[in-house]
Jmol script that loads the backbone (N, CA, C; Angstrom):
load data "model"
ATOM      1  N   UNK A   1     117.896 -11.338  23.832  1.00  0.00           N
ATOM      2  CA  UNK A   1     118.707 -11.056  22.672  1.00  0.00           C
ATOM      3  C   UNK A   1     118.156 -11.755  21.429  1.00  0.00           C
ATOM      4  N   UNK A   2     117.706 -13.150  21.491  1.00  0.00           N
ATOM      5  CA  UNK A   2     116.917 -13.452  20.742  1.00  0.00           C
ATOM      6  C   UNK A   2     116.046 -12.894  20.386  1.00  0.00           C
ATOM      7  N   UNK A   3     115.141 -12.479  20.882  1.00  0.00           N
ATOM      8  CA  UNK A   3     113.473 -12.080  20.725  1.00  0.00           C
ATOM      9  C   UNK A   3     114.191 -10.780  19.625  1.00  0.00           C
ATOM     10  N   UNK A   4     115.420 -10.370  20.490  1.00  0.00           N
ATOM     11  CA  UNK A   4     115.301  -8.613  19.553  1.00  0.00           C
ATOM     12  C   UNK A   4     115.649  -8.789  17.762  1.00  0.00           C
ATOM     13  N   UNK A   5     116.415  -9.879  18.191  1.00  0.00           N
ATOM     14  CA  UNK A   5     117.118  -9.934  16.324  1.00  0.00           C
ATOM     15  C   UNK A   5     115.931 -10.955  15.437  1.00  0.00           C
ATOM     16  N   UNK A   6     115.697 -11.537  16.397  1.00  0.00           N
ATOM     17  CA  UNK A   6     113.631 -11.997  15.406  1.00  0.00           C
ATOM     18  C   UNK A   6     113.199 -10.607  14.976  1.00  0.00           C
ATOM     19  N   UNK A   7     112.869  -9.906  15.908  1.00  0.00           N
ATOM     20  CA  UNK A   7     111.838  -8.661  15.928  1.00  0.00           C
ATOM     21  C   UNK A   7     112.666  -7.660  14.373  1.00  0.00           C
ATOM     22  N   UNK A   8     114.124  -8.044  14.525  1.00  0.00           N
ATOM     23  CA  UNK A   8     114.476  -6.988  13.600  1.00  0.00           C
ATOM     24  C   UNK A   8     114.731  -7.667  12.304  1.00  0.00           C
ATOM     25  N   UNK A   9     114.855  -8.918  12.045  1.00  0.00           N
ATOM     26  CA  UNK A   9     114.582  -9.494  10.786  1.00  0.00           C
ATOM     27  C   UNK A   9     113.505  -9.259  10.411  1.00  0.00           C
ATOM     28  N   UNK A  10     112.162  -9.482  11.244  1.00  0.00           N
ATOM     29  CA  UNK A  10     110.429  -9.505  10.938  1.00  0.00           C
ATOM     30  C   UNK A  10     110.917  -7.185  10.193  1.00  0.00           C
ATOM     31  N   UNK A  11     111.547  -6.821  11.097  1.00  0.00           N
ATOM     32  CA  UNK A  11     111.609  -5.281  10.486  1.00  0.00           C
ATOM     33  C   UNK A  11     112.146  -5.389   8.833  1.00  0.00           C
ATOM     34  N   UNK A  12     112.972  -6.286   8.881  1.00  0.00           N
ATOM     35  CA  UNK A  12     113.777  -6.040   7.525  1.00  0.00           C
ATOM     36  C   UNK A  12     112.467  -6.577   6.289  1.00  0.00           C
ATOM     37  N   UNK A  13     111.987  -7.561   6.897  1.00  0.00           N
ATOM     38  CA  UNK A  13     110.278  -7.917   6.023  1.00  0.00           C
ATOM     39  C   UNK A  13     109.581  -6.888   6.252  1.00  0.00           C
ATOM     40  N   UNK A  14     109.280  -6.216   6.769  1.00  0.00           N
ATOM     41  CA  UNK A  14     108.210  -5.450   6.781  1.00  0.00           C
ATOM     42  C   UNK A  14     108.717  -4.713   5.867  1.00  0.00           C
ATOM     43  N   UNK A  15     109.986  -3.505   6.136  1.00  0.00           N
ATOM     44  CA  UNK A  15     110.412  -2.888   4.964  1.00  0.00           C
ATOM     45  C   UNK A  15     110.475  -3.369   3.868  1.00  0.00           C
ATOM     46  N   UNK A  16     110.638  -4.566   3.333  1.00  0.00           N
ATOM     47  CA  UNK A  16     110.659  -4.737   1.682  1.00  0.00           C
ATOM     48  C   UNK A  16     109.341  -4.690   1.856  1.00  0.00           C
ATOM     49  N   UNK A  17     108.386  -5.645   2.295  1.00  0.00           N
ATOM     50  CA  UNK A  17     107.034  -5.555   1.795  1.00  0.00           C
ATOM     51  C   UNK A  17     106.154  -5.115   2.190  1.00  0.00           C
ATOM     52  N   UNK A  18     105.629  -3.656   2.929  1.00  0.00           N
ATOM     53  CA  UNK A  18     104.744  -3.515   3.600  1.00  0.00           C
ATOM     54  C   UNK A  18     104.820  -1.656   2.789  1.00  0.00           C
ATOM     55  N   UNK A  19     103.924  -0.758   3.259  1.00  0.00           N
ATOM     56  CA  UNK A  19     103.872   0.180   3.075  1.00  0.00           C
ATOM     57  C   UNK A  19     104.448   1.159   3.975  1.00  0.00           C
ATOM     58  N   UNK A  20     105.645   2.187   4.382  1.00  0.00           N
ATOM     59  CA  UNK A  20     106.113   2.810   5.419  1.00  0.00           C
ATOM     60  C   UNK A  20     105.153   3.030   6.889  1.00  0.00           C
ATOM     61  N   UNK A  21     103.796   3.073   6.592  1.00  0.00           N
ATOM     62  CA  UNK A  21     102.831   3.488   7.588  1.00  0.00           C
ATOM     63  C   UNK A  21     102.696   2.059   8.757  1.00  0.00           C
ATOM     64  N   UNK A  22     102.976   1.384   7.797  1.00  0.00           N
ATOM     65  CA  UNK A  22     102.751  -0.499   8.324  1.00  0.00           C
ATOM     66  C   UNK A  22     104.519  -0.431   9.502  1.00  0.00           C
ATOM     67  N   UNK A  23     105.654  -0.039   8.648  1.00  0.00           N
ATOM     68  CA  UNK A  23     106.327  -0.010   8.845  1.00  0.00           C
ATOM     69  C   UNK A  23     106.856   0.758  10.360  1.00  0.00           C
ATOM     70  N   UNK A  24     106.001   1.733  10.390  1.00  0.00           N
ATOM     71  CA  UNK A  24     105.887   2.934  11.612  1.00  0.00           C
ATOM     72  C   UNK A  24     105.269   2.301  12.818  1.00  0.00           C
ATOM     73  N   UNK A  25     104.642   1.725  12.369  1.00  0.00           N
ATOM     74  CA  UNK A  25     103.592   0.952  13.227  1.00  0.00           C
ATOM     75  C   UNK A  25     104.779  -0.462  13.982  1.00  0.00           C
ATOM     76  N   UNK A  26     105.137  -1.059  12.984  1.00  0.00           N
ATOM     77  CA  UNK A  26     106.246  -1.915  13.726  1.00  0.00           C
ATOM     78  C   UNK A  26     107.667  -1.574  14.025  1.00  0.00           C
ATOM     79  N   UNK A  27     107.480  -0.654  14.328  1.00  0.00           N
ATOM     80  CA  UNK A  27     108.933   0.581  14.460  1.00  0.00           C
ATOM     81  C   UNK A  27     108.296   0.901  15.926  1.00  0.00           C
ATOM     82  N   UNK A  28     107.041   1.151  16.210  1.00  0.00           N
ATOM     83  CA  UNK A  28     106.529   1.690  17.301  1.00  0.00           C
ATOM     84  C   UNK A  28     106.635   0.646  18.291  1.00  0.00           C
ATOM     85  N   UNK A  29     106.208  -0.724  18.055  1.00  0.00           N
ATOM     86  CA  UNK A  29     105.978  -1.528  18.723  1.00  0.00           C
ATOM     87  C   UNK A  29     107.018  -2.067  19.027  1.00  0.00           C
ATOM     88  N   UNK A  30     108.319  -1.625  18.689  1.00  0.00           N
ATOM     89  CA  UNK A  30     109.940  -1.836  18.689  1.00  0.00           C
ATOM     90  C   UNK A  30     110.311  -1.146  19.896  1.00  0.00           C
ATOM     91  N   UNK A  31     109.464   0.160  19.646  1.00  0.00           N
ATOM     92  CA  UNK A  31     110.433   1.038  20.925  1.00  0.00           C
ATOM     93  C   UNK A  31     109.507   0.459  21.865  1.00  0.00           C
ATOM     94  N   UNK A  32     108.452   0.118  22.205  1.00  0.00           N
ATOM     95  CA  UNK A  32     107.796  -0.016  23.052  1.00  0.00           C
ATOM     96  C   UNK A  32     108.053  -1.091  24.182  1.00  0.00           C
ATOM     97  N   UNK A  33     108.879  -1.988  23.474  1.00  0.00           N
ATOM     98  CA  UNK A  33     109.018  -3.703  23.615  1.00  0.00           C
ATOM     99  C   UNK A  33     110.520  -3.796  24.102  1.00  0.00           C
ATOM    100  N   UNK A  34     111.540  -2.758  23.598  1.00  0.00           N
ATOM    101  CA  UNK A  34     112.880  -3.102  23.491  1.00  0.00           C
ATOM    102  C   UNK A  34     113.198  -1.275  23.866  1.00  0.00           C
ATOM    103  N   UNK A  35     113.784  -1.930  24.952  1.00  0.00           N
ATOM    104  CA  UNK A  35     115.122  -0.390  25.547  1.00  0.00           C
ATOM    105  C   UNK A  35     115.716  -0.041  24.021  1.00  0.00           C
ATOM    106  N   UNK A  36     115.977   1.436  23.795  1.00  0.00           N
ATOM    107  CA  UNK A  36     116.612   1.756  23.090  1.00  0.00           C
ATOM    108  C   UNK A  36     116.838   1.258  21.805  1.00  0.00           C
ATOM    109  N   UNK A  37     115.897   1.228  21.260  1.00  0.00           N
ATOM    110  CA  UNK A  37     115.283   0.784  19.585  1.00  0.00           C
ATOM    111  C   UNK A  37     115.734   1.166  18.875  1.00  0.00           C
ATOM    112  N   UNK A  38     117.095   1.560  18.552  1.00  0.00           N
ATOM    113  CA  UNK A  38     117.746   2.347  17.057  1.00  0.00           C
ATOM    114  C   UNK A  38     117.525   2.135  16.223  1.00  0.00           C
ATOM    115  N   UNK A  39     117.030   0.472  16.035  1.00  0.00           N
ATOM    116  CA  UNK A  39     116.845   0.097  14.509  1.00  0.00           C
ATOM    117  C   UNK A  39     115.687   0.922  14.107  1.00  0.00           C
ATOM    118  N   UNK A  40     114.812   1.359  14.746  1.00  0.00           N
ATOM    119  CA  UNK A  40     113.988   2.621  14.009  1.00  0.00           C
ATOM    120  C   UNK A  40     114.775   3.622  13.091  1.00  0.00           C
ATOM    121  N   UNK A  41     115.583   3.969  13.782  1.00  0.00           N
ATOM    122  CA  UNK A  41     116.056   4.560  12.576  1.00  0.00           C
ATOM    123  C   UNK A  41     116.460   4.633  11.292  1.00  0.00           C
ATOM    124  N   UNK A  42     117.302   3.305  11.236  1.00  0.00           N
ATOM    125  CA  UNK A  42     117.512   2.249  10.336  1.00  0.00           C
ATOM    126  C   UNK A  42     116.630   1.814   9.524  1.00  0.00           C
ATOM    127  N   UNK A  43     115.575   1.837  10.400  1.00  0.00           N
ATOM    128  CA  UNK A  43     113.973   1.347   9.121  1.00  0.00           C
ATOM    129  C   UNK A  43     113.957   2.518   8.227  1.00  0.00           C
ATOM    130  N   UNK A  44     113.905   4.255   9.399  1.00  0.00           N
ATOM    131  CA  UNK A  44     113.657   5.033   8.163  1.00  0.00           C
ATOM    132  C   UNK A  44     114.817   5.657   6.994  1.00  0.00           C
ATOM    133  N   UNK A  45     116.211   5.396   7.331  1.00  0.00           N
ATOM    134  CA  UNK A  45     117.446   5.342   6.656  1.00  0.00           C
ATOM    135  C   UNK A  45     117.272   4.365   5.396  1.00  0.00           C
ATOM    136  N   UNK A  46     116.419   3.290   5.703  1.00  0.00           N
ATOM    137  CA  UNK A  46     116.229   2.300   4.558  1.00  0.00           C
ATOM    138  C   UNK A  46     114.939   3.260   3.543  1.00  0.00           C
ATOM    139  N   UNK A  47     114.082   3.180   4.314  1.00  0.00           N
ATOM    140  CA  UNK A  47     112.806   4.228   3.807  1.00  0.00           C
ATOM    141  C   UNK A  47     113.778   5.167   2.818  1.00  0.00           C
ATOM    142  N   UNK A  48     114.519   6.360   3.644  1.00  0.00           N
ATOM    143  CA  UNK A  48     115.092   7.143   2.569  1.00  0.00           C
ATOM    144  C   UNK A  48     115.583   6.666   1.579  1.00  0.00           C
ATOM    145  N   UNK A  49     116.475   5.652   1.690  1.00  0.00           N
ATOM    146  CA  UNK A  49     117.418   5.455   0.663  1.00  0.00           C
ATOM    147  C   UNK A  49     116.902   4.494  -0.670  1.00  0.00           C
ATOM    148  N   UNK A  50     116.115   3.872  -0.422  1.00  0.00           N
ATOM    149  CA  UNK A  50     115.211   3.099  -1.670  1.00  0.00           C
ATOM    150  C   UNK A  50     114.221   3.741  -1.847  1.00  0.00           C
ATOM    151  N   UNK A  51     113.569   4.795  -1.186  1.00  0.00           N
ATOM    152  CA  UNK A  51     112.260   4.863  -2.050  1.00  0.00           C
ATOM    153  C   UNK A  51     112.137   6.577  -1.871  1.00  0.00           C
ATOM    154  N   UNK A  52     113.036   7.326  -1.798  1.00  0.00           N
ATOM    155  CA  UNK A  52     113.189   8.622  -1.513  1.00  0.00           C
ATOM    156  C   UNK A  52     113.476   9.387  -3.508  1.00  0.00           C
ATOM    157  N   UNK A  53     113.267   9.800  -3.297  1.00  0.00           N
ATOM    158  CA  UNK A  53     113.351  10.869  -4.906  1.00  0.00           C
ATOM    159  C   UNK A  53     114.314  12.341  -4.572  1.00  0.00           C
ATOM    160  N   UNK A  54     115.068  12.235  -5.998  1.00  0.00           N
ATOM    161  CA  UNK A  54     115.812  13.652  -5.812  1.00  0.00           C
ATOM    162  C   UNK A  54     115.200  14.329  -6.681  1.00  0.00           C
ATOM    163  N   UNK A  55     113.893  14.790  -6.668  1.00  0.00           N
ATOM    164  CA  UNK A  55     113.247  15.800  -7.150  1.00  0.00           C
ATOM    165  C   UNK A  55     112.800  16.690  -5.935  1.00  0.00           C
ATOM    166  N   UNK A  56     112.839  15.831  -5.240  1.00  0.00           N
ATOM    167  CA  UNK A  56     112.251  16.569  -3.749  1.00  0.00           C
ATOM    168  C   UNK A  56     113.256  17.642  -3.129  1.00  0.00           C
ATOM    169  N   UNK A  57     112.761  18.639  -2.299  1.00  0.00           N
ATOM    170  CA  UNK A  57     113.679  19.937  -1.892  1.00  0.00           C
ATOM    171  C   UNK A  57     114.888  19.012  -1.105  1.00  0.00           C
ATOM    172  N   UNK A  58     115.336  19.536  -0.604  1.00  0.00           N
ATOM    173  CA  UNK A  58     116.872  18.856   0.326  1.00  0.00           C
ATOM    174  C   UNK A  58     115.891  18.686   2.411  1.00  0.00           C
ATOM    175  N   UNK A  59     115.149  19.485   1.999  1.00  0.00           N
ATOM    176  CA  UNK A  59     114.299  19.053   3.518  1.00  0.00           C
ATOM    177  C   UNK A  59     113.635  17.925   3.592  1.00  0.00           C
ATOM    178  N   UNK A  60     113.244  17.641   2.336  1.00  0.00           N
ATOM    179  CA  UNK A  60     112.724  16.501   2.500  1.00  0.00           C
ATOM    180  C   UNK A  60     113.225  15.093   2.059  1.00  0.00           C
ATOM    181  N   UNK A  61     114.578  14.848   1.911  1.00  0.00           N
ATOM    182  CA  UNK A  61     115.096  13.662   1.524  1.00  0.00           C
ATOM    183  C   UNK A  61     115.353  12.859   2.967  1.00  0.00           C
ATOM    184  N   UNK A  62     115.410  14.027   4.031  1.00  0.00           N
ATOM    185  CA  UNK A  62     115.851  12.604   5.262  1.00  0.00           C
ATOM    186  C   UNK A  62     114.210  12.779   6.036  1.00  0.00           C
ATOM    187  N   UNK A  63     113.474  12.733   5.681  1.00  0.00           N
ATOM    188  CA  UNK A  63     111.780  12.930   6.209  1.00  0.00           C
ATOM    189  C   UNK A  63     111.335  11.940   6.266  1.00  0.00           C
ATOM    190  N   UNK A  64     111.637  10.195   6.137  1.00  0.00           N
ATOM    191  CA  UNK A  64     111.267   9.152   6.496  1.00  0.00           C
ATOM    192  C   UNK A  64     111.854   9.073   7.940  1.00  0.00           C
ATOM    193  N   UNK A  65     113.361   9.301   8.112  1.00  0.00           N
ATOM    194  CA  UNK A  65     114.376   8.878   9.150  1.00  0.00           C
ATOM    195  C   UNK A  65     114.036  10.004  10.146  1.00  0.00           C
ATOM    196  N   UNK A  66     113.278  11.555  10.463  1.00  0.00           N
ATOM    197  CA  UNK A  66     113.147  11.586  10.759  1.00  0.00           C
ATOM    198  C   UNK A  66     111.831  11.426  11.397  1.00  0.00           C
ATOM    199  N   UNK A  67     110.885  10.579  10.533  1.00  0.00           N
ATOM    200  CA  UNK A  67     109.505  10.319  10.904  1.00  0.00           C
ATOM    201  C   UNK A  67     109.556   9.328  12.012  1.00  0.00           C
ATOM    202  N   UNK A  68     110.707   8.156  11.833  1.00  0.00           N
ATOM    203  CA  UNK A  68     110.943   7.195  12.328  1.00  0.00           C
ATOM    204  C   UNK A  68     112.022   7.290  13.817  1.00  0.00           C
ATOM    205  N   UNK A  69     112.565   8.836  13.739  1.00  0.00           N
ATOM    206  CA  UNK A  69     113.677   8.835  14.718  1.00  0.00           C
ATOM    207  C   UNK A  69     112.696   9.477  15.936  1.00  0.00           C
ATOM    208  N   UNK A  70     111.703  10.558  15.479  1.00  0.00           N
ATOM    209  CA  UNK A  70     110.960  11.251  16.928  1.00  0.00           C
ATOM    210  C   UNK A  70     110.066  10.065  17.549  1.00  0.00           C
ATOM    211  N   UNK A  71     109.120   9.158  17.074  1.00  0.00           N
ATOM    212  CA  UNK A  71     108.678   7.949  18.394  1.00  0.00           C
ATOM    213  C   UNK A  71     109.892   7.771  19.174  1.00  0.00           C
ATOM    214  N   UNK A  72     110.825   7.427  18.656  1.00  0.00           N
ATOM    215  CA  UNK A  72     112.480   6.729  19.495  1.00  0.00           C
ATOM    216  C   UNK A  72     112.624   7.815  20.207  1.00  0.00           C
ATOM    217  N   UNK A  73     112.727   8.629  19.988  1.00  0.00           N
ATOM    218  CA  UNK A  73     112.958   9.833  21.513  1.00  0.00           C
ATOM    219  C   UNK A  73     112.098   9.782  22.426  1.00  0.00           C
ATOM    220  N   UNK A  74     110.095  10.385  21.497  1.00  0.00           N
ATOM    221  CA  UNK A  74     109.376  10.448  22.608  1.00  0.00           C
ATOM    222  C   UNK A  74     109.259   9.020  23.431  1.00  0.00           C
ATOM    223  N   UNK A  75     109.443   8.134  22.758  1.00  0.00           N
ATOM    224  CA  UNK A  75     109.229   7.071  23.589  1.00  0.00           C
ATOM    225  C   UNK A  75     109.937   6.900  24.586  1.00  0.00           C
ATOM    226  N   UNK A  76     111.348   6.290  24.237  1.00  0.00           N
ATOM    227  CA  UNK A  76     112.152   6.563  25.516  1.00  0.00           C
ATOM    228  C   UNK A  76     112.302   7.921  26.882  1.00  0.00           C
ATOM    229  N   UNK A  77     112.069   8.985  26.219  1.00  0.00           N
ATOM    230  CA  UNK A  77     111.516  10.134  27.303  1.00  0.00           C
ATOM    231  C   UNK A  77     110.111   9.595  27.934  1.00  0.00           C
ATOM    232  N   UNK A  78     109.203   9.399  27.628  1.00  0.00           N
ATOM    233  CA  UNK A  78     108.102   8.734  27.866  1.00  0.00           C
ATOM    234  C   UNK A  78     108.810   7.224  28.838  1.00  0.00           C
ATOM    235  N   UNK A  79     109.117   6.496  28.479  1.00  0.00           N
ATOM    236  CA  UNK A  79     109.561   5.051  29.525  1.00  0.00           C
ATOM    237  C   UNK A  79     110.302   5.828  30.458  1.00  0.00           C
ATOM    238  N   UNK A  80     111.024   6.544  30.620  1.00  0.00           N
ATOM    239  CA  UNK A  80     111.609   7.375  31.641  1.00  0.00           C
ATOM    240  C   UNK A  80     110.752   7.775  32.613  1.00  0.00           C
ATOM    241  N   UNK A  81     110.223   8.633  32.268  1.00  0.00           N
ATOM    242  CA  UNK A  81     109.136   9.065  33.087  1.00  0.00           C
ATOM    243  C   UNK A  81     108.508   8.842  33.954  1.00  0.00           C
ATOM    244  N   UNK A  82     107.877   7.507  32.919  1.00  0.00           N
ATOM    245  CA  UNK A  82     107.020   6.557  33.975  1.00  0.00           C
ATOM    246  C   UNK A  82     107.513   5.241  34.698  1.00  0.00           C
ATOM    247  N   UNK A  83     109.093   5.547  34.422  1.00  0.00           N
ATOM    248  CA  UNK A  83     110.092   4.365  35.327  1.00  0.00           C
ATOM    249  C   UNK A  83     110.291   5.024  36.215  1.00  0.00           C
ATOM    250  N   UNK A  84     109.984   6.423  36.717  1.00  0.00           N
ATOM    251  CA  UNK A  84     110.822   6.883  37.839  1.00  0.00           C
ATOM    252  C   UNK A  84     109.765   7.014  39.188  1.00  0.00           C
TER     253      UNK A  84
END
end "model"
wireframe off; spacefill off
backbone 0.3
color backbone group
């Protein structure tokens, strides 16, 4: 329980200061490390909501959250898999 709320403060740094791609990358290594990683999503919910533009069509305003929500599926389908 420790290790996870380190891991998700170090997330809340990465999001202010890193570039989303940096961010994906420690979003990945989230699901990888920790059952059921939601805060991925959360990274890209943050992604949308500070650095998203309403010039953009309506498809693309939640396109961080879902960049950040499909690893969290395939992954966990993936740990499944190869737990069984």
């Amino acid at each position: 329980m420790i290790r996870r709320i380190g891991f998700d403060i170090g997330a809340v740094a990465v999001c202010l200061f890193a570039p989303w791609w940096v961010a994906l990358a420690y979003a990945v290594v989230g699901i990888v490390i920790f059952p059921w990683y939601l805060e991925a999503i959360f990274i890209g919910l943050f992604f949308d909501a500070f650095y998203g533009t309403n010039a953009l069509a309506w498809y693309y305003r939640g396109i961080h959250t879902v960049i950040f929500a499909v690893p969290l599926g395939l992954g966990e389908y993936i740990k499944r898999r190869i737990n069984m």
